[in-house]
N, C-alpha and C positions, 0 to 999 in steps of 0.2 A: 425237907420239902417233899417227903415221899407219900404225898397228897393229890391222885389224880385229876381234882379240881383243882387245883394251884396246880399243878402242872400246865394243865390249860389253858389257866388264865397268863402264866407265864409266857407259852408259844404261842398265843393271841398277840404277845405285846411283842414280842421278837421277832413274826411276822408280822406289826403294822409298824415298824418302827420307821421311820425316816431318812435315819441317820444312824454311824455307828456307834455313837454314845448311845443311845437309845435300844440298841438291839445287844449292847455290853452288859445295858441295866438286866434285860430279860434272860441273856447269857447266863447271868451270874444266877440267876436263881438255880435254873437248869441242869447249869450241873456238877450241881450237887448231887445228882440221883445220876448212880452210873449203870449202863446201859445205851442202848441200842440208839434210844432218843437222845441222850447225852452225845454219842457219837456223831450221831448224822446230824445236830445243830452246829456243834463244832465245824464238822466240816464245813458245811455251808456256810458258816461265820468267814473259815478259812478265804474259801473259795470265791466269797464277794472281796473280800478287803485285801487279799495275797496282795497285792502292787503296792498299797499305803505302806508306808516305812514303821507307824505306830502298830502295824500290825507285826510285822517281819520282824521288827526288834524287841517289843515289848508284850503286849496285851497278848498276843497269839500263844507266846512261850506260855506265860507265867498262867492264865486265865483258869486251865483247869486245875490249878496246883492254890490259887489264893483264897478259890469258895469252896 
């Protein structure tokens, strides 16, 4: 996805997301392409959802290691 219109439309849908399935889908395209933008989605993934348990035990670990 090292497409900077699909990256867009990517971080369009990861910031309207609703919910955390929904900003996992846009996650997951993301990143793929590593870098700076990669990093700081991450974090902010992190940094909304640190309290949920699906975050701390699972999806957080694994996320940039399964796309």
């Amino acid at each position: 996805m090292d497409e900077p219109e699909t990256t867009q439309v990517a971080l369009k849908e990861y910031d309207a997301a609703t919910n955390m399935t929904e900003q996992i889908g846009a996650l997951a395209a993301l990143v793929q392409n590593p870098g700076d933008l990669r990093n700081e989605v991450l974090s902010k993934f992190y940094e909304q959802w640190k309290k949920e348990p699906l975050v701390r035990d699972d999806k957080w670990v694994y996320l940039p290691y399964i796309y």
